[in-house]
C-alpha positions in Angstrom: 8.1 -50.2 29.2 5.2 -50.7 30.9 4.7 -54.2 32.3 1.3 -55.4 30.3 3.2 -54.5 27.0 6.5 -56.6 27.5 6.6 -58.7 25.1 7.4 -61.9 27.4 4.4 -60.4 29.7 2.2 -60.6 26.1 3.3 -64.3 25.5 2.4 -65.1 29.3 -1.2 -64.0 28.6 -1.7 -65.4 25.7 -0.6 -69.1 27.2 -2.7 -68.7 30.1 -6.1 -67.6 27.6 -5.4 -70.7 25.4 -4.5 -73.3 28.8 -8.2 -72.0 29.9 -10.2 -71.2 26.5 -9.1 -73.8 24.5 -11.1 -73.4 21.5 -14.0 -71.7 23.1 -15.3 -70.8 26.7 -18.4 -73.4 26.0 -20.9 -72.7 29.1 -20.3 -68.8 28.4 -21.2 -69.8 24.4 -23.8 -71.7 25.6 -25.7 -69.4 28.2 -24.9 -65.7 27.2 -26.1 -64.4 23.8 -23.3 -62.6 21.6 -25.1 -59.3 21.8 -25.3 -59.1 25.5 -23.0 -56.4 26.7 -22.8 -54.9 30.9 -20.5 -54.4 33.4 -18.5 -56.0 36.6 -16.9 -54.5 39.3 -13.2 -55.7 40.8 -13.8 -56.0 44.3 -11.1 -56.6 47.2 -12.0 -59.2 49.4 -9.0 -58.4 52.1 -6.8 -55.5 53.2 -3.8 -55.6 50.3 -1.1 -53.7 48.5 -2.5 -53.6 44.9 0.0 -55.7 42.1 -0.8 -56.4 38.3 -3.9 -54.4 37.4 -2.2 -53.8 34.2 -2.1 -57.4 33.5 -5.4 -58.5 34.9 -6.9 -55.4 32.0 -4.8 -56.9 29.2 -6.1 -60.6 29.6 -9.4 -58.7 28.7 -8.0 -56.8 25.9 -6.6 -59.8 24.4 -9.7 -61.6 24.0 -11.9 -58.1 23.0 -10.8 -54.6 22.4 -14.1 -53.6 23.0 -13.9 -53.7 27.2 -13.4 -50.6 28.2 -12.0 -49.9 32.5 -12.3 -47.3 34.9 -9.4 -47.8 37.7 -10.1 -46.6 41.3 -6.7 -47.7 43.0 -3.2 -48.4 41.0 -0.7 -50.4 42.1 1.6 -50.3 44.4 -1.9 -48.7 46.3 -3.0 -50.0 50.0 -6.5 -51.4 48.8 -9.0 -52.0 52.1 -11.7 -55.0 52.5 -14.7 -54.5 50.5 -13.1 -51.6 48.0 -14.0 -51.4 44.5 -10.5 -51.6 42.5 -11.9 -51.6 39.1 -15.4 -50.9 37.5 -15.1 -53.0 33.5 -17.4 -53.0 30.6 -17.7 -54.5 27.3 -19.1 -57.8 25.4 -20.3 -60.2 28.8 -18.9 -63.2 26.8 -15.2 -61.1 27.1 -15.6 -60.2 30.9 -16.6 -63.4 31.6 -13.9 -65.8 29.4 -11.4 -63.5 30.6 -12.2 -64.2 34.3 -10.6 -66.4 36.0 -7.3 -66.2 33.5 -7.1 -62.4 35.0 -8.2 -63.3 38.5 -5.2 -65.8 38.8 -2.4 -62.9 38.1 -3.9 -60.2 40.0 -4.1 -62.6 43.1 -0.9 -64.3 43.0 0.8 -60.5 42.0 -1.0 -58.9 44.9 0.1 -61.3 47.5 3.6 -61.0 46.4 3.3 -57.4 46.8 1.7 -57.8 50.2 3.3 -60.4 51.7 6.7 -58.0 50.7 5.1 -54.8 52.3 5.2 -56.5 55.2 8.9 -57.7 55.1 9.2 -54.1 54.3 7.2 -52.5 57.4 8.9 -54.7 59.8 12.6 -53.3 59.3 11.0 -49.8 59.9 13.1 -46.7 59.7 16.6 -48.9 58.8 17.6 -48.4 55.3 18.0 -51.8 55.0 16.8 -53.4 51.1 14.5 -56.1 51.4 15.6 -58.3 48.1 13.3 -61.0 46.0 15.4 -64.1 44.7 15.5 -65.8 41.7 13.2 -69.0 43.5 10.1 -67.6 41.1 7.5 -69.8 39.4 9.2 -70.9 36.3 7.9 -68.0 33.4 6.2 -65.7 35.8 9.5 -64.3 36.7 9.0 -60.8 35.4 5.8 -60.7 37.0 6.7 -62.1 40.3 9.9 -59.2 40.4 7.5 -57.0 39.8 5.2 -57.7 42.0 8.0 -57.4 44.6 8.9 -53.5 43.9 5.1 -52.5 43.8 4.9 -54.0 47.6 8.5 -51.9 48.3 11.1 -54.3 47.8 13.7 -54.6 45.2 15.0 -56.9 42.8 17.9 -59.1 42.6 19.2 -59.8 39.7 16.8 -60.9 37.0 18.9 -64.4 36.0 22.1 -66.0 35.4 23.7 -63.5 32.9 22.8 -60.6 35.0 24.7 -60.6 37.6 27.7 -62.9 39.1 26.8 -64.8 42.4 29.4 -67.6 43.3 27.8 -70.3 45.8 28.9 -73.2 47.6 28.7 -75.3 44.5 31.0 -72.9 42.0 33.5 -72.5 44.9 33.6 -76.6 45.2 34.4 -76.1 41.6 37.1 -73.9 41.2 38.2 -75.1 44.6 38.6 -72.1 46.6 36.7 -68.8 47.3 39.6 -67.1 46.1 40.3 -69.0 43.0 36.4 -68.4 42.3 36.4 -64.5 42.8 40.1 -64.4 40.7 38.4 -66.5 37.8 35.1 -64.3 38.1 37.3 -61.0 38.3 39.6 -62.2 35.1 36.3 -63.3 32.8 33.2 -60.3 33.4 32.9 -56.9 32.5 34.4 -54.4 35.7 30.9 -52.9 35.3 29.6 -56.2 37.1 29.6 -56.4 41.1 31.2 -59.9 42.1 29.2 -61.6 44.7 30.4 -64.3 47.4 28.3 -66.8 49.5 29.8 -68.1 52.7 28.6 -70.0 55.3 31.0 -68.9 58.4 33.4 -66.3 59.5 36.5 -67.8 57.7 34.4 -67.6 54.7 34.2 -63.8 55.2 37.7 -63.4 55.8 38.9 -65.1 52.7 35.9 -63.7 50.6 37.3 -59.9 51.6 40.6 -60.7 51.0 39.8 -61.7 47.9 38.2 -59.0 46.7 34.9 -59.6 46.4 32.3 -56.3 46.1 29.1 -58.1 48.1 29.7 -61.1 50.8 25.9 -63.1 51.2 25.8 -64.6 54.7 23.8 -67.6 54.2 21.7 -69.5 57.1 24.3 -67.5 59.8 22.8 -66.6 63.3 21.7 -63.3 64.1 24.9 -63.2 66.5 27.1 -64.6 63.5 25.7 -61.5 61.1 26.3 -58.8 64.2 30.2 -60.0 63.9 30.0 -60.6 60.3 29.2 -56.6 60.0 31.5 -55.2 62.9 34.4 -57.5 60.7 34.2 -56.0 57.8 33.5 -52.7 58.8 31.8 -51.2 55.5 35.0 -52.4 53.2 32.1 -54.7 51.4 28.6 -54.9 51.4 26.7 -57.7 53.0 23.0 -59.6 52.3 21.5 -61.8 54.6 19.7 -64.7 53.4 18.7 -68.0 54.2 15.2 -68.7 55.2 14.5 -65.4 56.9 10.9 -65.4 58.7 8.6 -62.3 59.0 9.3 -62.5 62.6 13.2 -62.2 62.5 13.5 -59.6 59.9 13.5 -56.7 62.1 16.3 -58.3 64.2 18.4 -59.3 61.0 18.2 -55.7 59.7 19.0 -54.0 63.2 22.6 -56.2 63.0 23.6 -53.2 60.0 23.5 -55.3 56.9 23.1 -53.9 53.4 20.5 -56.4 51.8 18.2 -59.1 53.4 17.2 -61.4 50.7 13.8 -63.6 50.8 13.0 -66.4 48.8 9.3 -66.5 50.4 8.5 -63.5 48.6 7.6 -65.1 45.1 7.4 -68.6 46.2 5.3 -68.7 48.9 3.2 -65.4 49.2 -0.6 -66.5 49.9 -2.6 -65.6 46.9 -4.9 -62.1 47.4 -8.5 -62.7 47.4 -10.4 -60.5 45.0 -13.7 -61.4 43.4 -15.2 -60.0 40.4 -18.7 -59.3 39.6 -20.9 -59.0 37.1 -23.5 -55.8 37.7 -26.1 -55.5 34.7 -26.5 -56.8 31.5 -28.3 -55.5 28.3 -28.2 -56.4 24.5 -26.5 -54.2 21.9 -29.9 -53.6 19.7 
């Protein structure tokens, strides 16, 4: 399903139009005449991996069927500084009510997807995955995750009851790593992977012996992953996680691991700059 038409997506939009419209867009009301029709061009104010055109168009569409788009880039597109991304035209009251409501998802989704490009450039040729987390602005996750894959990067799981993760605080719990992994193993579906957080090597040990599928290294030393790898020897995937700079990246993923998760992918990616403008106006008579 394409992203603009999920359903949760829809409900997104039409929160954001009524936290900015309210009951009406008054200085638009009050300035443009109802007739007044024209067009505005989508312009890239800095270098950046396109994210959420679809979503920026439907904030439109929600307020008037009647604005119509021609698209010059799509996402997941390398957009330079100063490129037109989108030429739109329809009612001016609709182009401009819909602004800044459109603006806002395009930015935030394009930074995501650039900030993760860059993630993704920096471990070059390895075949490392560079993973989003689930640390996304509460209701945008759908957007945030995909945001992520258009810049190259791939999604964790989605939530909770996707996916079985057992941290520091659910091994406290059940008091063990393996008493977690043999509770986790006796309760999901065999179709589900069971993932393991650990904090040092004895952690690893127990984790493998346990039987988990994924081991998640969390906050370990680059020297700490490089034996964490050469333990394990392939018998179980391994993610790296724990605030991982741009800078460190390529060194993480030259140790061998599997996965390099990133919470600063969604939660602190700089919004993209775009501006949008309006060209020419005429009445509909």
């Amino acid at each position: 399903m394409a992203i603009e038409n999920h359903p949760a997506v829809r409900r997104i939009i039409r929160l954001a139009l009524e936290e900015d419209l309210g009951p009406k867009d008054v200085t638009t009301d009050a300035v443009v005449d109802s007739t007044w029709k024209g067009e505005a061009i989508l312009l890239a104010k800095e270098r950046l991996v396109l994210a959420g055109l679809p979503v920026f168009k439907q904030v439109f569409l929600e307020i008037s069927h009647d604005v119509c788009f021609e698209d010059y880039f799509n996402d997941g597109d390398l957009v330079e500084e100063g490129e037109r991304v989108c030429l739109l035209q329809g009612p001016l009251s609709a182009l401009l009510g819909a602004e800044r409501t459109a603006l806002n998802f395009l930015q935030r989704m394009s930074g995501i997807a650039t900030l993760t490009r860059h993630y993704v450039e920096n471990v070059g040729y390895r075949k490392v995955r560079i993973l989003d987390t689930r640390k996304t602005a509460p209701g945008l996750r759908r957007l945030d995750k995909y945001s992520v894959s258009m810049g190259g990067g791939y999604n964790h799981r989605f939530g909770l009851y996707d996916g079985v993760l057992i941290k520091d605080n659910h091994i406290a719990a059940a008091g063990s790593i393996t008493e977690a992994v043999k509770r986790a193993k006796a309760r999901v579906p065999h179709t589900l992977k069971i993932e393991v957080e650990v904090e040092d090597i004895a952690g690893i040990q127990e984790a493998v012996k346990a039987g988990a599928d994924v081991i998640l290294l969390d906050n370990m030393s680059t020297a700490e992953i490089k034996k964490a790898v050469k333990l394990v020897e392939g018998r179980v995937m391994l993610e790296a996680s724990g605030g991982i700079q741009l800078d460190r990246v390529r060194e993480i993923a030259a140790t061998g691991v599997n996965f390099i998760s990133i919470g600063a992918l969604t939660h602190s990616a700089k919004a993209a700059d775009f501006s949008l403008e309006v060209m020419t106006r005429k009445s509909s008579n």
